[in-house]
DRENVOSE-436796 format. One record per atom (N, C-alpha, C): residue number from 1; atom name; x, y, z. Coordinates in nm, 3 decimals. Example, Ala and Ser with C-alpha at 12.3 -4.5 7.8 and 13.67 -1.06 7.14 Angstrom:
REM DRENVOSE-436796
<node 1 'N' <1.319 -0.569 0.780>>,
<node 1 'CA' <1.230 -0.450 0.780>>,
<node 1 'C' <1.320 -0.330 0.780>>,
<node 2 'N' <1.285 -0.225 0.708>>,
<node 2 'CA' <1.367 -0.106 0.714>>,
<node 2 'C' <1.290 0.003 0.787>>,
***
This chain:
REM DRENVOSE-436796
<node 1 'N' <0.085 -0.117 0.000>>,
<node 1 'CA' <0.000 0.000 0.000>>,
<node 1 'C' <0.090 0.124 0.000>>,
<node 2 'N' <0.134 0.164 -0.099>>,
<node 2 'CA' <0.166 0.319 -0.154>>,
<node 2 'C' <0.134 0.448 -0.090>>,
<node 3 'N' <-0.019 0.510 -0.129>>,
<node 3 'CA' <-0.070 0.559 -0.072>>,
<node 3 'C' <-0.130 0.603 0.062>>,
<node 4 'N' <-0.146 0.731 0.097>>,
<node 4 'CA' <-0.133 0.752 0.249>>,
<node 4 'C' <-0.298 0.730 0.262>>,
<node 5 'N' <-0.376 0.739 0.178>>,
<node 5 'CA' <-0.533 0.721 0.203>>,
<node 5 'C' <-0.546 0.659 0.142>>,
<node 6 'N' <-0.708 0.596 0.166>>,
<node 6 'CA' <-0.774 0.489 0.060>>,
<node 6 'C' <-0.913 0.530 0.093>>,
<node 7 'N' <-0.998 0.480 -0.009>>,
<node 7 'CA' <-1.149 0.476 0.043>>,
<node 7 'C' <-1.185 0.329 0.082>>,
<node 8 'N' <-1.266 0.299 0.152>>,
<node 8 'CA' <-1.249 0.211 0.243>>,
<node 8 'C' <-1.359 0.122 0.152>>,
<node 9 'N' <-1.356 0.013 0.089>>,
<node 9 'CA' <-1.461 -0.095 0.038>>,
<node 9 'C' <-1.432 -0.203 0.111>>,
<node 10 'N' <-1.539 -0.265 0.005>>,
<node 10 'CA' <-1.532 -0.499 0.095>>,
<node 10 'C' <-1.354 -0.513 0.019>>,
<node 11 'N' <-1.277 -0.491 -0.012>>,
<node 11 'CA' <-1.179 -0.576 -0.111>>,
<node 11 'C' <-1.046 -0.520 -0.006>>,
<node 12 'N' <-1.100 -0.397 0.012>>,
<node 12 'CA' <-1.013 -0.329 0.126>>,
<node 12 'C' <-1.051 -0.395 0.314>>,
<node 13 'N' <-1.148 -0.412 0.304>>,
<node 13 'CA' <-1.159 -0.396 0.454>>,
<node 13 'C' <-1.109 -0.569 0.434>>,
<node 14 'N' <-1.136 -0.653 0.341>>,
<node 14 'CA' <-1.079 -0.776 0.340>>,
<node 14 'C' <-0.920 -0.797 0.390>>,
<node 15 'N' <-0.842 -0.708 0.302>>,
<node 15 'CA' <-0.700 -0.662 0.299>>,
<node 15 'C' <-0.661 -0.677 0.471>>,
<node 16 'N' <-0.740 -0.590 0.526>>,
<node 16 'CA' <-0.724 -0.531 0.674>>,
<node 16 'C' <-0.765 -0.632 0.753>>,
<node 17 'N' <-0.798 -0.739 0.708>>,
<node 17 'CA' <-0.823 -0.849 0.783>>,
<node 17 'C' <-0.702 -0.907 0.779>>,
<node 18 'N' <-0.632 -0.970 0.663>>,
<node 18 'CA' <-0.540 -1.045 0.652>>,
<node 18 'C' <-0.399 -0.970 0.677>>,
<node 19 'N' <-0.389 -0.896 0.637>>,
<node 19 'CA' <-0.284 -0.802 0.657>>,
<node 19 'C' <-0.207 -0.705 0.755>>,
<node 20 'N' <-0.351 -0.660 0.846>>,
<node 20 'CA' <-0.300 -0.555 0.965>>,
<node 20 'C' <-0.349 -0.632 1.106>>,
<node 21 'N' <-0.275 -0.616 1.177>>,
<node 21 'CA' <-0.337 -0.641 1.338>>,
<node 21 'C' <-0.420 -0.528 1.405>>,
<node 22 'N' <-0.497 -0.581 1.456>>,
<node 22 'CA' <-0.568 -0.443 1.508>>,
<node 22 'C' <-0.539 -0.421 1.662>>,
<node 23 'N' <-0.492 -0.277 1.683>>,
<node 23 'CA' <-0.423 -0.232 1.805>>,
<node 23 'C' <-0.512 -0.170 1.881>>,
<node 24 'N' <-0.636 -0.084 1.896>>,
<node 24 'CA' <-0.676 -0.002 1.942>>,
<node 24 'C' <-0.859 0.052 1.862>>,
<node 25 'N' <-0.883 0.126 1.947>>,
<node 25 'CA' <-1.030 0.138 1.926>>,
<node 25 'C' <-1.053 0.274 2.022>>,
<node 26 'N' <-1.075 0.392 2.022>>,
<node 26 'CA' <-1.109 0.467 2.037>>,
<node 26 'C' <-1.186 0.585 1.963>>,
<node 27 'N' <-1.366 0.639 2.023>>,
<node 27 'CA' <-1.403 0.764 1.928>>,
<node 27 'C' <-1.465 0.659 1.820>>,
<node 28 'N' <-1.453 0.710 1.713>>,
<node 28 'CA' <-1.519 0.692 1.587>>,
<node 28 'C' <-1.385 0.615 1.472>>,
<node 29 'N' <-1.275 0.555 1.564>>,
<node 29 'CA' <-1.176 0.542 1.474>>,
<node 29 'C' <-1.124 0.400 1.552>>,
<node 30 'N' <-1.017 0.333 1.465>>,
<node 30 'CA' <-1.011 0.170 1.488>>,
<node 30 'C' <-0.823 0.198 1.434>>,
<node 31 'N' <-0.767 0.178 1.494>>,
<node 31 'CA' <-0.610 0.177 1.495>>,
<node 31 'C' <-0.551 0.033 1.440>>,
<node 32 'N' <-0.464 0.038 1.318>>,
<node 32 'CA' <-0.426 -0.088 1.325>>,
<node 32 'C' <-0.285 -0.079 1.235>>,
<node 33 'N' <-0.217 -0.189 1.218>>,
<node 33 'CA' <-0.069 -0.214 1.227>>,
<node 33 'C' <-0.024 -0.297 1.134>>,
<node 34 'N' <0.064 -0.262 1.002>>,
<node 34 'CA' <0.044 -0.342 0.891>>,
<node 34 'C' <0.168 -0.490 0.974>>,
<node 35 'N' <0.116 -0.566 0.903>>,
<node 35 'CA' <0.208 -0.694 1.017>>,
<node 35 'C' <0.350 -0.679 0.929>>,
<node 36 'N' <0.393 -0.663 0.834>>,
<node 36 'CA' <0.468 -0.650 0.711>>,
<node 36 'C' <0.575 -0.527 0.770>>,
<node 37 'N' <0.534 -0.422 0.728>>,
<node 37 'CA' <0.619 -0.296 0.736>>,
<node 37 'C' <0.605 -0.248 0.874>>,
<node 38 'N' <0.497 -0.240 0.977>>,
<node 38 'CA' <0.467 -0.212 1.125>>,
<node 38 'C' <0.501 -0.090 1.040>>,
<node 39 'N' <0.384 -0.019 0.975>>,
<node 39 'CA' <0.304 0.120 0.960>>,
<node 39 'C' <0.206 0.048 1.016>>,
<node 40 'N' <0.157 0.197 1.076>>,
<node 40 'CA' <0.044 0.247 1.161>>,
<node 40 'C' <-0.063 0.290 1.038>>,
<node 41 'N' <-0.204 0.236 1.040>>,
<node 41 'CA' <-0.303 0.318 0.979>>,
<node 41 'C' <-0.427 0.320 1.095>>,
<node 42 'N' <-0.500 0.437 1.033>>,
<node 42 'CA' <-0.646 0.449 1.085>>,
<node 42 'C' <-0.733 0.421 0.997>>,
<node 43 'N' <-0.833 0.381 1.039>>,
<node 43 'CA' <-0.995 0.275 1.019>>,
<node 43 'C' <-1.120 0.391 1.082>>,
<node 44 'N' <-1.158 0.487 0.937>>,
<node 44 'CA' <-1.297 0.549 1.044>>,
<node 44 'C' <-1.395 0.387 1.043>>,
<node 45 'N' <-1.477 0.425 1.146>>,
<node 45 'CA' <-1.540 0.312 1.189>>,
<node 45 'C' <-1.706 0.339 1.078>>,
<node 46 'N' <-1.745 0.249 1.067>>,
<node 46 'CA' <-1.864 0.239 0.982>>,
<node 46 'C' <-1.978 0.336 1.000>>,
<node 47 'N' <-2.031 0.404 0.925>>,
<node 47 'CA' <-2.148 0.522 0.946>>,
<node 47 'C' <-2.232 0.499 0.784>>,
<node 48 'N' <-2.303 0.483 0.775>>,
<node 48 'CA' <-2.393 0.449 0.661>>,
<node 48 'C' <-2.421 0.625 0.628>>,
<node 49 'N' <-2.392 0.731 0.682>>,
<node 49 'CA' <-2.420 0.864 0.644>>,
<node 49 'C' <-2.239 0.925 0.586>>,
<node 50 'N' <-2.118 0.846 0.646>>,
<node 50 'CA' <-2.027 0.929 0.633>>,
<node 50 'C' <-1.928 0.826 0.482>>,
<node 51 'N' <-1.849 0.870 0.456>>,
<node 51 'CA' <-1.728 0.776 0.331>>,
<node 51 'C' <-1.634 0.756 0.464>>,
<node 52 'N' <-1.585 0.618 0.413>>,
<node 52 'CA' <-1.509 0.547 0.518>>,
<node 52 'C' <-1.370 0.558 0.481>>,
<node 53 'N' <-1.281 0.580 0.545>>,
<node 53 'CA' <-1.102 0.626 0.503>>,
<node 53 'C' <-1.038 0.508 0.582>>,
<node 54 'N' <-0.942 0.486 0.486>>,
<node 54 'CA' <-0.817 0.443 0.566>>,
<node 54 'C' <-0.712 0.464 0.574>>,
<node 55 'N' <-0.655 0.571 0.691>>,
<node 55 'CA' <-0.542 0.662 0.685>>,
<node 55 'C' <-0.414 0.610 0.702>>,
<node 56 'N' <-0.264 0.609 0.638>>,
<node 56 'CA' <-0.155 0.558 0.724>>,
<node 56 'C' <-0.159 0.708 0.805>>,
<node 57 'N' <-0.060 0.676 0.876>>,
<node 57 'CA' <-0.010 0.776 1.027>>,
<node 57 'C' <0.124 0.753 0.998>>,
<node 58 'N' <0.184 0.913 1.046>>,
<node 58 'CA' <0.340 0.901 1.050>>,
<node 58 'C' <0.396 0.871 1.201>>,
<node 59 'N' <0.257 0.905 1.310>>,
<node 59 'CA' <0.292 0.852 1.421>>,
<node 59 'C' <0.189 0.776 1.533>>,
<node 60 'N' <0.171 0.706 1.607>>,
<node 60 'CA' <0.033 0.716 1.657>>,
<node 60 'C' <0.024 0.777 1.795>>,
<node 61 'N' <0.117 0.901 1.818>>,
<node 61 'CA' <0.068 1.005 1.916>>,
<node 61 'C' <-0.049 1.065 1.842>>,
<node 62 'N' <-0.146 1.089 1.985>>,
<node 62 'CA' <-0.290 1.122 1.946>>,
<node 62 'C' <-0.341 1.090 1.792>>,
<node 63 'N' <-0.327 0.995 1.744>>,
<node 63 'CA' <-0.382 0.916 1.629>>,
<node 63 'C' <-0.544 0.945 1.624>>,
<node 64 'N' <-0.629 0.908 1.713>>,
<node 64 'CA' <-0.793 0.959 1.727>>,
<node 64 'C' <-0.804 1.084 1.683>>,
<node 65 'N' <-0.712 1.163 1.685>>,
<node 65 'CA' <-0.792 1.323 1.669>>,
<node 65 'C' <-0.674 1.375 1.555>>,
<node 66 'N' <-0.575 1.296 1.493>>,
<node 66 'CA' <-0.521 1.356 1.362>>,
<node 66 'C' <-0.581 1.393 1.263>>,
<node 67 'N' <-0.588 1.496 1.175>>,
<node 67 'CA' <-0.651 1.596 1.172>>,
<node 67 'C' <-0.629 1.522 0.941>>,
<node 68 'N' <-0.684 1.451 0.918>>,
<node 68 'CA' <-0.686 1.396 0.765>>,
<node 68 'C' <-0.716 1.489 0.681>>,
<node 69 'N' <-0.779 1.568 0.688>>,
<node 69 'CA' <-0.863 1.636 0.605>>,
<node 69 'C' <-0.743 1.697 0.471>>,
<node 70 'N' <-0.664 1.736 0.425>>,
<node 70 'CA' <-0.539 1.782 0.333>>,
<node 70 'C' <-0.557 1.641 0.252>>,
<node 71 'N' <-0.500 1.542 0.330>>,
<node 71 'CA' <-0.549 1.361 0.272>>,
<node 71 'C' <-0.688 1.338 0.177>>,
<node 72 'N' <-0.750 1.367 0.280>>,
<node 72 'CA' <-0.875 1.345 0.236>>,
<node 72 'C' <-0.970 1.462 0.072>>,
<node 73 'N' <-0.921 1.540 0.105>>,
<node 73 'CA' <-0.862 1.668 -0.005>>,
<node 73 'C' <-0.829 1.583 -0.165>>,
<node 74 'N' <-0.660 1.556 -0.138>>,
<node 74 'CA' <-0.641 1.499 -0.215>>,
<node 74 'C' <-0.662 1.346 -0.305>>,
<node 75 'N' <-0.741 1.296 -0.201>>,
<node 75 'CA' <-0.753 1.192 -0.234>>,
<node 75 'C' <-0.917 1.196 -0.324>>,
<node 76 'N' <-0.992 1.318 -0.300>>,
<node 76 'CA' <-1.090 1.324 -0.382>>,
<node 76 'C' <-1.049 1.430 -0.564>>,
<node 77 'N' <-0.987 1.520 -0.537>>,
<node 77 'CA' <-0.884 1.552 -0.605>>,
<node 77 'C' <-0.816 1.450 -0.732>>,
<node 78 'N' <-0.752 1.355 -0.690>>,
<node 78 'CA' <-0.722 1.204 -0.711>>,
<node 78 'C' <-0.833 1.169 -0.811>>,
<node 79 'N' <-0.896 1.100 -0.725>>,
<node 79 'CA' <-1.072 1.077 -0.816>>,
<node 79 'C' <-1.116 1.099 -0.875>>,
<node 80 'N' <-1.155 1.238 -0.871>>,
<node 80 'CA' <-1.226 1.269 -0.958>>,
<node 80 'C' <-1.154 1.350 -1.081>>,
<node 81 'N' <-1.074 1.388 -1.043>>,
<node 81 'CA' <-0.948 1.461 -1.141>>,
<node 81 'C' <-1.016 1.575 -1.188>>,
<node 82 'N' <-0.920 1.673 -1.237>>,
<node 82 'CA' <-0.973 1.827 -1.263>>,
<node 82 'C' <-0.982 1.893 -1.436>>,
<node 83 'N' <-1.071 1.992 -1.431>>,
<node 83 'CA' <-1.153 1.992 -1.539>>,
<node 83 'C' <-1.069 2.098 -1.571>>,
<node 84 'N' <-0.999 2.101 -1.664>>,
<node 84 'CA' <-0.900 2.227 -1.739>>,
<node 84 'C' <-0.963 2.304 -1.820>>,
<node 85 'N' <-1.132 2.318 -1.818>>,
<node 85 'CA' <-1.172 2.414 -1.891>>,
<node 85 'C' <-1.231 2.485 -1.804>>,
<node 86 'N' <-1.282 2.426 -1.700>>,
<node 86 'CA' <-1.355 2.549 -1.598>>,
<node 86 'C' <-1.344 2.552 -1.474>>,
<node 87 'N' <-1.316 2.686 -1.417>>,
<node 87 'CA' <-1.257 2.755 -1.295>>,
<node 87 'C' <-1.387 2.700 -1.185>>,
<node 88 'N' <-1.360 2.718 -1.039>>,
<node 88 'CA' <-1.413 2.657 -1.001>>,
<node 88 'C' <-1.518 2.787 -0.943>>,
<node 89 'N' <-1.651 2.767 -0.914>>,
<node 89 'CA' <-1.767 2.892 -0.933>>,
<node 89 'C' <-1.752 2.963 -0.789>>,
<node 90 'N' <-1.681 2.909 -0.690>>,
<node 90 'CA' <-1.672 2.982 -0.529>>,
<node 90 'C' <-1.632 3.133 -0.570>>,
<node 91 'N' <-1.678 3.205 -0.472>>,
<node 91 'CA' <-1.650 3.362 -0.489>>,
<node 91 'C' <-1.515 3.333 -0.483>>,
<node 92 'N' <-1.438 3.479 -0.556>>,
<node 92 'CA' <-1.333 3.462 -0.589>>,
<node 92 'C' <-1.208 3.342 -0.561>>,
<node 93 'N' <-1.226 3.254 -0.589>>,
<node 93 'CA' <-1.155 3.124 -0.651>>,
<node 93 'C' <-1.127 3.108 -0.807>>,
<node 94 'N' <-0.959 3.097 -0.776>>,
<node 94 'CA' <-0.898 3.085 -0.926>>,
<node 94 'C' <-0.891 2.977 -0.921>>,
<node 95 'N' <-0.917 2.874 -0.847>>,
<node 95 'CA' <-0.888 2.685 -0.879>>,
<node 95 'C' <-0.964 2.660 -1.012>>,
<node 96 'N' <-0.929 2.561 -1.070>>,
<node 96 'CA' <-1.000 2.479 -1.129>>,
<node 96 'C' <-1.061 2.403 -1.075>>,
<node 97 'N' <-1.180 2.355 -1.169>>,
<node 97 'CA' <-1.278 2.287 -1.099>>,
<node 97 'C' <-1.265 2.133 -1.083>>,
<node 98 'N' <-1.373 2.071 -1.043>>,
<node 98 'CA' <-1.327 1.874 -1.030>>,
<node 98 'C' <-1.387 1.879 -1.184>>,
<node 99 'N' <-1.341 1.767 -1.193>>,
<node 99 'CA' <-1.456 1.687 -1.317>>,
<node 99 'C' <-1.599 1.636 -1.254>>,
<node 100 'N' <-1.713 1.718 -1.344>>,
<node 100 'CA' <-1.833 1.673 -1.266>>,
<node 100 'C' <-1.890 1.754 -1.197>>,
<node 101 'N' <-1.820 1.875 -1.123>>,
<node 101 'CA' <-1.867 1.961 -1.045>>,
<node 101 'C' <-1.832 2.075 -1.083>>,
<node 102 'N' <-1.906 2.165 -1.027>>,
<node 102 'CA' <-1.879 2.342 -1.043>>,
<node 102 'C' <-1.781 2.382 -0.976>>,
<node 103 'N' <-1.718 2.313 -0.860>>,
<node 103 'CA' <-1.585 2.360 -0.756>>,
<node 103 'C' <-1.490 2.257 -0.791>>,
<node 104 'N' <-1.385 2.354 -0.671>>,
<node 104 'CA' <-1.237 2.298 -0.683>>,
<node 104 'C' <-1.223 2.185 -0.599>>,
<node 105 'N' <-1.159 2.127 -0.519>>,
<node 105 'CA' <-1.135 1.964 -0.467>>,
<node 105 'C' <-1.142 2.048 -0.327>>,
<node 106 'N' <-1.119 2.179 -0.307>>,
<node 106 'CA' <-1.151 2.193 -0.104>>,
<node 106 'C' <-1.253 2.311 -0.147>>,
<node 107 'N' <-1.363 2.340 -0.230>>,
<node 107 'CA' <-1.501 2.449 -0.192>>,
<node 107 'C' <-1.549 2.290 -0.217>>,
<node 108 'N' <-1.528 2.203 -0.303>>,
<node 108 'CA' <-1.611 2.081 -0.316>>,
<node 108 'C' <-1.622 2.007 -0.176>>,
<node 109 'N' <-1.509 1.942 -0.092>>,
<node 109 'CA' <-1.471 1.909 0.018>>,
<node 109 'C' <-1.527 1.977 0.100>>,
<node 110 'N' <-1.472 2.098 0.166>>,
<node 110 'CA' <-1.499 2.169 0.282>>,
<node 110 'C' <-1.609 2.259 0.261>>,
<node 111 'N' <-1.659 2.289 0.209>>,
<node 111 'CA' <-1.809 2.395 0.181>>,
<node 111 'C' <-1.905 2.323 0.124>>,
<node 112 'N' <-1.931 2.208 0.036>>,
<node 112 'CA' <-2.046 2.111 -0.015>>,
<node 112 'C' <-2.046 1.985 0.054>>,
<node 113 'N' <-1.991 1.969 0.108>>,
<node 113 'CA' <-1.958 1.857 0.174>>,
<node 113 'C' <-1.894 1.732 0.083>>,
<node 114 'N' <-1.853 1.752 -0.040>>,
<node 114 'CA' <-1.861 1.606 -0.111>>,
<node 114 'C' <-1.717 1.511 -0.076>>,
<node 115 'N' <-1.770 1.389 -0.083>>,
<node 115 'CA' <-1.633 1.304 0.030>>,
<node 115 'C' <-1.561 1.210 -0.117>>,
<node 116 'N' <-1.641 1.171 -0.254>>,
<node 116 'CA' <-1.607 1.082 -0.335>>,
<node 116 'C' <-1.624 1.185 -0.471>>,
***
């Protein structure tokens, strides 16, 4: 695993069965430990309202309350990839926009809420 995020499916959470030990459980988040390299990732825990992440960590001081969102940014960014013909419509914002949407990857993220 390459990448510092993932979106969390069945093929993935399979992975995290066979692959990571699980260390911890606190909050809304599930700590666990690749058995291979002993990287640290986080597991948001299941919400049928929220998109589920699976973060590595560069450390697991205060791991529960590390702050993803830049990750999570790019990783929709990533996805959906950006539209080189049109700027993104937020008051004055020079970004370009996603593909698919009228905004950039953080008015899309942090002001519409969109997670995929």
């Amino acid at each position: 695993m390459t990448d510092r995020i993932y979106y969390t499916d069945q093929k993935l959470l399979e992975l995290i069965k066979t692959e990571f030990d699980f260390v911890d459980d606190k909050g809304w988040f599930e700590l666990y430990q690749h058995k291979q390299d002993k990287t640290f990732w986080r597991l948001d825990k299941w919400d049928k309202y929220q998109t589920q992440f699976f973060v590595r960590l560069e450390t697991i001081d205060n791991w529960e309350s590390f702050d993803d969102s830049e990750f999570r940014v790019e990783l929709l960014k990533k996805t959906r990839g950006i539209d080189l013909t049109r700027k993104c419509i937020w008051n004055n914002c020079e970004n370009l926009s996603l593909r698919g949407v009228v905004y950039c990857e953080k008015h899309a993220y942090f002001e519409m809420g969109l997670r995929k």
